[in-house]
Structure formats: C-alpha cells, structure tokens
N, C-alpha and C positions, 0 to 999 in steps of 0.2 A: 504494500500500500504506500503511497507517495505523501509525502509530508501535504500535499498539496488537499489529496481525498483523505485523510488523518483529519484535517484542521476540518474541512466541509463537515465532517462525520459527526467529528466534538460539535461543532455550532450546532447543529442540527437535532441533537439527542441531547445535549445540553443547556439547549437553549428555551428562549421565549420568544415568539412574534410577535410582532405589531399588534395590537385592538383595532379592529376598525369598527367598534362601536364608537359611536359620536362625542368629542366632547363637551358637558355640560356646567364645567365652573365658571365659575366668574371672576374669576382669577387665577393669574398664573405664576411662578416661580420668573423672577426676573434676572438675569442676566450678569455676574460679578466676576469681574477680571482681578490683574494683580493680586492673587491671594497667596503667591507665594512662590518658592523654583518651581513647582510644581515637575515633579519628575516624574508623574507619568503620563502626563501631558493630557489629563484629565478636564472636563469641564465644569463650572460650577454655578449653578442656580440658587436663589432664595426667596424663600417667602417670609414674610412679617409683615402680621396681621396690622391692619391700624391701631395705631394708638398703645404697640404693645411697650409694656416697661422696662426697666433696664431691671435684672436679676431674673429673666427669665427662663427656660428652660429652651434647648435646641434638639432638633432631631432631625438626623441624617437617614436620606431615602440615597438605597441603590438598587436601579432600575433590573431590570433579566433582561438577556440578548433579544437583539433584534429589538430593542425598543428604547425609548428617549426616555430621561429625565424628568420632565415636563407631562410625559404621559404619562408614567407610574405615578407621580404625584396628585396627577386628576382623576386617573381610574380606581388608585386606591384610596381614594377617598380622602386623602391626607387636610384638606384646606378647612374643611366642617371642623376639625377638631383643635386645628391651630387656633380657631378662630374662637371657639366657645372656649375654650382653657390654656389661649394666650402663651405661647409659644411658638417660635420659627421653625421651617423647616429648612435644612440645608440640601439642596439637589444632586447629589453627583451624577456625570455624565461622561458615560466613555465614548472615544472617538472610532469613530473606523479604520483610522488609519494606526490605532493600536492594537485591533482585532477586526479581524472581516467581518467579525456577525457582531459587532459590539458587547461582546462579552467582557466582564473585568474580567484578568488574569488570575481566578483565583487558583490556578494552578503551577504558576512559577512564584519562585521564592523569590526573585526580586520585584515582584509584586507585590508581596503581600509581609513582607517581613518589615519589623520596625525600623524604622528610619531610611526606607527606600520605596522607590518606586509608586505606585499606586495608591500603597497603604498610607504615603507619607501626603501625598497629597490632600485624601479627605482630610488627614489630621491636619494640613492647613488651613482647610475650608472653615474647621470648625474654629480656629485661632484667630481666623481672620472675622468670624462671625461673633466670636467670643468681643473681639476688639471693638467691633464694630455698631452693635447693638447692647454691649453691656450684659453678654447673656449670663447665667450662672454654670460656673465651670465646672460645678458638682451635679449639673444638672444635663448632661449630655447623654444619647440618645441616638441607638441606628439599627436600622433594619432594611432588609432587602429580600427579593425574590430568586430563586435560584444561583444562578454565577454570582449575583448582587448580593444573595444570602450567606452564599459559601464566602464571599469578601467580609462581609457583616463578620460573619463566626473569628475570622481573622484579623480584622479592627481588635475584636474585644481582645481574642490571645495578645496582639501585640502593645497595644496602647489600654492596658487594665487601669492605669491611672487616668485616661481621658474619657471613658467612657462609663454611666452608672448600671446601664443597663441595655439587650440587644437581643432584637427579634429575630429567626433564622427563620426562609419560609421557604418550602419546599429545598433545601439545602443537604449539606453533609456534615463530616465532623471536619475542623480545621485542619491542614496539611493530609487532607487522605490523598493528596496527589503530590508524586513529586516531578511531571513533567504533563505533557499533555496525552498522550497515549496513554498512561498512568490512570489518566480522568475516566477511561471509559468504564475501568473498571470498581471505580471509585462512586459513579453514576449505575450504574445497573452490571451484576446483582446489588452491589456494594461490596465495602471489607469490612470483613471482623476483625476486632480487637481488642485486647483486655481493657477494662477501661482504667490500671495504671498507663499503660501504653500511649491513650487518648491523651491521658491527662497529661503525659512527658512531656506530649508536643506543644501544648499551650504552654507549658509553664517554659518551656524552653524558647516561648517566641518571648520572654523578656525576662531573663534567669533573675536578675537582682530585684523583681518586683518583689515587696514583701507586705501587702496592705492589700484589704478586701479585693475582689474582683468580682468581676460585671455579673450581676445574675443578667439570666438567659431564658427566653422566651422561646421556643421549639415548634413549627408547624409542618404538618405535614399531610397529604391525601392520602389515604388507605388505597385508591386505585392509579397511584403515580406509578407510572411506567417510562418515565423520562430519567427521575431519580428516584432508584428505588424506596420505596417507605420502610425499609430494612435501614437504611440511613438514619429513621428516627431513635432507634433506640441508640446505635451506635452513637449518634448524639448524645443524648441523655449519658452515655456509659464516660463520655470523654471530659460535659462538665461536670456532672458529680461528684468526679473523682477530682477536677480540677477546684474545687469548693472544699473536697473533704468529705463528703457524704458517701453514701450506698445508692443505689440503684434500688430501693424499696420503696415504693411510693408512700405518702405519708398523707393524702387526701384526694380524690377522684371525685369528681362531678362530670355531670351532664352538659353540654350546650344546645343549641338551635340546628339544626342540619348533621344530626346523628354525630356531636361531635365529643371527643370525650376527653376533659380538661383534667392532667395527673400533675400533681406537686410532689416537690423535692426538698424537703427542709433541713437546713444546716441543725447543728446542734442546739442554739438559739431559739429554733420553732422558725426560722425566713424561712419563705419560698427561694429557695435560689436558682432552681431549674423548673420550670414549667413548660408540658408537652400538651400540645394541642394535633389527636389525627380525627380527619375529617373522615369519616369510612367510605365512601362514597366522592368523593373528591379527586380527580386528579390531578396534573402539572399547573402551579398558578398560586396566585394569590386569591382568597376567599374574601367577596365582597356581598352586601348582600343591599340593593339598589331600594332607593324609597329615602322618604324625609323624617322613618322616626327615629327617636335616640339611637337605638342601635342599629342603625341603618347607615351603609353609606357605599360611594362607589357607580363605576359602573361595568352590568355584566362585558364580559368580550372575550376574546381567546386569551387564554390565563389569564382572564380573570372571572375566577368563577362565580358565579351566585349560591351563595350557600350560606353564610355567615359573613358579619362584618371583623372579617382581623382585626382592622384597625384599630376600631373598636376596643375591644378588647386590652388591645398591645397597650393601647392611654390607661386602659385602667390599670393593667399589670406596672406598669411604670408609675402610676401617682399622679401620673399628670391631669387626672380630674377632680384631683382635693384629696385629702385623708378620708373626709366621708362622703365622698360623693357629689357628684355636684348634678343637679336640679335638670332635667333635660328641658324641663318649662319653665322657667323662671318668671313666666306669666301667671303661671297656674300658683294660689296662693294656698292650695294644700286645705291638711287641717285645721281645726281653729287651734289657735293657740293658747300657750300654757293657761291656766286659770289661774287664778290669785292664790298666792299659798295660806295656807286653813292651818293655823298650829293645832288643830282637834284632828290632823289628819294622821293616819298611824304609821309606823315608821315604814321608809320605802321597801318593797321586798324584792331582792335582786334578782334577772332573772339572764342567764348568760348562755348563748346558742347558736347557730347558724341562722343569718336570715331567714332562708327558707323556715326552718323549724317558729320561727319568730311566727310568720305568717300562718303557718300549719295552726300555733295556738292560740291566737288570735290576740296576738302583740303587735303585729305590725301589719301593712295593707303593700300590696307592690305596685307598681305603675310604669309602665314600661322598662321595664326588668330592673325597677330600681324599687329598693325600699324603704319604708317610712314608719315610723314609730307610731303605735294608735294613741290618740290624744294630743300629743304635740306635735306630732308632724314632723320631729326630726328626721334627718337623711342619713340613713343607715349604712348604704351603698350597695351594691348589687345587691340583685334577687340570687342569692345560689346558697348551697349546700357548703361552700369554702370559707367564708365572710361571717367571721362570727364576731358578737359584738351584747354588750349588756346592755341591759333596760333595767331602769328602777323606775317598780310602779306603786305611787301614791298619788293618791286615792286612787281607791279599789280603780280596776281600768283605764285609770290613763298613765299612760310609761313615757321616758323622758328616757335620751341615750344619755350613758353614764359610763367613759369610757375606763376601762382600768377595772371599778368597784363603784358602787354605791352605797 
C-alpha cells in the first residue's frame, strides 16, 4: 500500500465529513490572528458572548476531519450555552495543507506532545485568550470529536496544569498511535492494554507534573464502527489509572437516547472519569435539535440526534453554577420561602438523589432540572447521580441545605 492510499484510508475511516444540514446560529466564532509561533500552523477562532466578564471561564472546541471550526461550533451547539452561563469558546482549526482530510495529527508525537507542534498551538490560543479577555486560568476547558477528540485526550496528558477538565467524543486512549499506519489499528478493533500501561503514557506526556489532573469526560456510540467503542473502556482503563482509581464504577444512571452515564470516583468521592455510551449511536457527536434546556445542535452527518452532549459536558464541568442554573429565568417557580414561625419544629434533614427527592415528594423537576417543594430552590439535575439535602420545616416545605441542616 502506498503512503499515498495509507493516508486516503486513515482520512476516510478516521474521519468526519462535512454537515450539510443548514446552519442556524446567529452567530459565529470570529476570526484571531497573532496568537502566537504557532507551530503547527493551526487556525484560530473565538466567541465571547456580549457583555461577558473578565474571570470567566474558556473552552476549547476541536473540530473531526473533513470539517471546519466554525461548523462544529454551530452544529454542536456550543453558542446556547456560552451564552446562558457566560463563557468563550476558543475554535481550533486545522489547515489542509497540514492534512489532506483536515485531520489534527493526533497520531504523530510532534503533534501532540508538550511544547511542540499542534499541541503547543491550542495552548497559545488559550494564553492568548487568557490575555485577552481576562478569562480564568483555572477555569479552562476542551473537547472534540474524533481526530479532535483523540487531540483533546492529548491536551489534557500534556498541559495537566492548563486545562480543569476535557471531553473525549467518539475518540481513543492518548498515544495508542505511534505513526499513522499504527492509527488503523488503534481505530478499529482497537488495542488493549493494562490500564498501568495507559496510565505510563499520560503521565509520561509531562513527567515533572505533580498537582491534580484534568478529570475526563468519555463519549462514545455502542454502534461506532469508525472507532471502535472497544476504545471506550480502554479509555476509562488509561485515566483511572492516571487519577489513581480502579476501573469499578462507583455510580450508573440512565440518560435520554438509551444512554448510560458511569462514574469514577477518586478516593475523595470526585467524579474524575465519567463515561457516556450511546447504544445505539454511531460515529459523531450526539446533539439533540429543539429550543429546550437540554436541547441543542443540529442533526447532520456526525452529528447525530440523540442527546444533547453539550449539554451535558456544561454540566459535568460547572459551568452552569454549583446548583444549577434556571433554564427559564422567566418562569418564577415556586412561591417563596414563608416567614419563619419560631412555633415551627426543628428542621428534619433529608439527604438523597434528586431523583429519589422527586420519587418522595421533596422536590418537582422541570425540564430535567430540579426544584425543592416549597421554596423552589434549584437542586440541579433530574438524575439518580446529584445528590443533595433538604431541610424540611414546617411539615412540607424543604429549603436546600447544603453540607447539613
């Protein structure tokens, strides 16, 4: 096979195409030069919302082949969420003239290793963005689809100090390639590996790190036949180990589109690894099109309708408040607190899974968010994961109480 049908091949089973479903925002990722040597000769976009503040948080989108920066930012929905909980998005974009199919390199090491190539570029996008808007340096943020994913995975291993956290989406584990031939087999079936071995190669993409590292967000289709979903677990096997943890899941919920969301908790009780497979999903980022809270995107080739990621990824990261923040901010809820009654008897605490909150008739949900009955506090997600206290005095009405009451 000729280096020429080799490269065709990878693009092609590796990659993502174009959407040619329409696009629908109203805005787009603008255009920022000088941000740095850029050595891998990378482009860069950005959004910031009006009016946003300076200590804000930033997050880094890298696109899948065969497609622009500018579109993965509007088909996955990315502008709804900067916009409601006020943070930038930084764009990376790679050229064609550094891959035929616009694929990041995430399979050569001078691409993806710290302080060169590729990898060093987004890290100036995000200094340059840091500079520039005043964002919060502890508050950085990246995810990508495929080649974009497997880059993402690669950010975190090398630049653990720049980044808090990163979504991998339909991806692999960091370095399972070490050329491009390498890739194919990296992509389908996959490789196994112990996941000490996983862990080596993170930790060896920046030996002298010695401070927390990025938790990791994991997605993947149960019917990905591009990158096998065998890749997911070998994921999960490469950071766990890179956190310290086991591979024993430590809480399992449901989502929307047959999806089913596993945590991985450090000794602390953090999530530090969180795996999302879609069973029924295959190559793509999961969007799910419409204007409610958890909605967003739109459908096209990889990208599929099934769930909003994005979604999701805001919440796993923080970026919609510690409790939640309010999908209506019109909508003015419950009535509020009542006047406190010293005849009232002491509060009695009651500490549990949202869900379960709802089951006993502590709390009400609203578009998969939920609410305290009687005051109307914002709890945060509707699920089985999100657990959180109520103290209720007088009899039936409960008030969030976080920690104790």
């Amino acid at each position: 096979m000729t280096a020429l049908v080799a490269t065709s091949a990878l693009t092609a089973a590796g990659t993502v195409q174009a959407s040619t479903a329409p696009a629908a925002a109203t805005a787009q990722p603008a255009p920022v030069t000088g941000f740095g040597s850029n050595p891998g000769n990378l482009t860069m976009y950005r959004y910031a919302p009006p009016g946003l503040g300076s200590g804000s948080p930033a997050v880094v989108l890298l696109h899948g082949c065969g497609q622009g920066g500018p579109e993965y930012f509007t088909h996955a929905g990315w502008q709804k969420f900067a916009d409601a909980h006020g943070f930038s998005v930084i764009v990376a974009e790679q050229k064609q003239a550094n891959n035929s199919s616009r694929c990041f390199n995430w399979f050569e090491s001078g691409d993806i290793s710290r302080g060169q190539g590729e990898a060093l570029s987004v890290k100036q996008m995000v200094d340059r963005t840091v500079a520039d808007l005043a964002a919060d340096p502890d508050r950085i943020f990246v995810t990508g689809l495929s080649a974009g994913g497997i880059m993402a995975a690669s950010l975190l291993a090398a630049y653990p100090e720049v980044f808090a956290s990163g979504a991998v989406v339909a991806g692999l584990p960091h370095r399972c390639a070490s050329g491009m031939l390498d890739a194919f087999t990296c992509m389908s079936p996959g490789r196994t590996q112990s996941a000490q071995a996983w862990g080596d190669l993170v930790r060896a993409a920046h030996p002298g790190h010695s401070g927390e590292r990025p938790t990791v967000q994991l997605w993947h289709g149960g019917a990905d036949h591009v990158v096998a979903s065998a890749n997911l677990q070998e994921s999960v096997k490469q950071w766990t180990n890179a956190h310290g943890t086991n591979q024993t899941p430590n809480a399992t919920g449901q989502l929307p589109a047959d999806t089913t969301r596993t945590e991985y908790h450090d000794a602390g009780g953090k999530p530090v690894v969180i795996s999302y497979r879609t069973a029924s999903n295959g190559h793509g980022t999961p969007v799910a099109p419409g204007s409610g809270a958890t909605q967003c995107g739109q459908a096209g080739a990889y990208f599929l309708a099934s769930l909003c990621s994005s979604y999701y990824i805001v919440q796993d990261w923080g970026l919609a408040g510690s409790g939640g923040s309010d999908p209506d901010p019109t909508d003015p809820g419950p009535d509020p607190d009542p006047d406190p009654d010293p005849t009232d008897p002491p509060a009695t605490c009651h500490t549990g899974s949202n869900y379960a909150h709802t089951q006993a008739g502590r709390a009400t949900q609203r578009g998969g968010w939920t609410y305290a009955v009687g005051s109307g506090d914002a709890l945060g997600l509707w699920n089985m994961w999100v657990t959180t206290t109520l103290a209720e005095s007088p009899p039936g009405y409960y008030r969030l109480a976080p920690g104790a009451c």
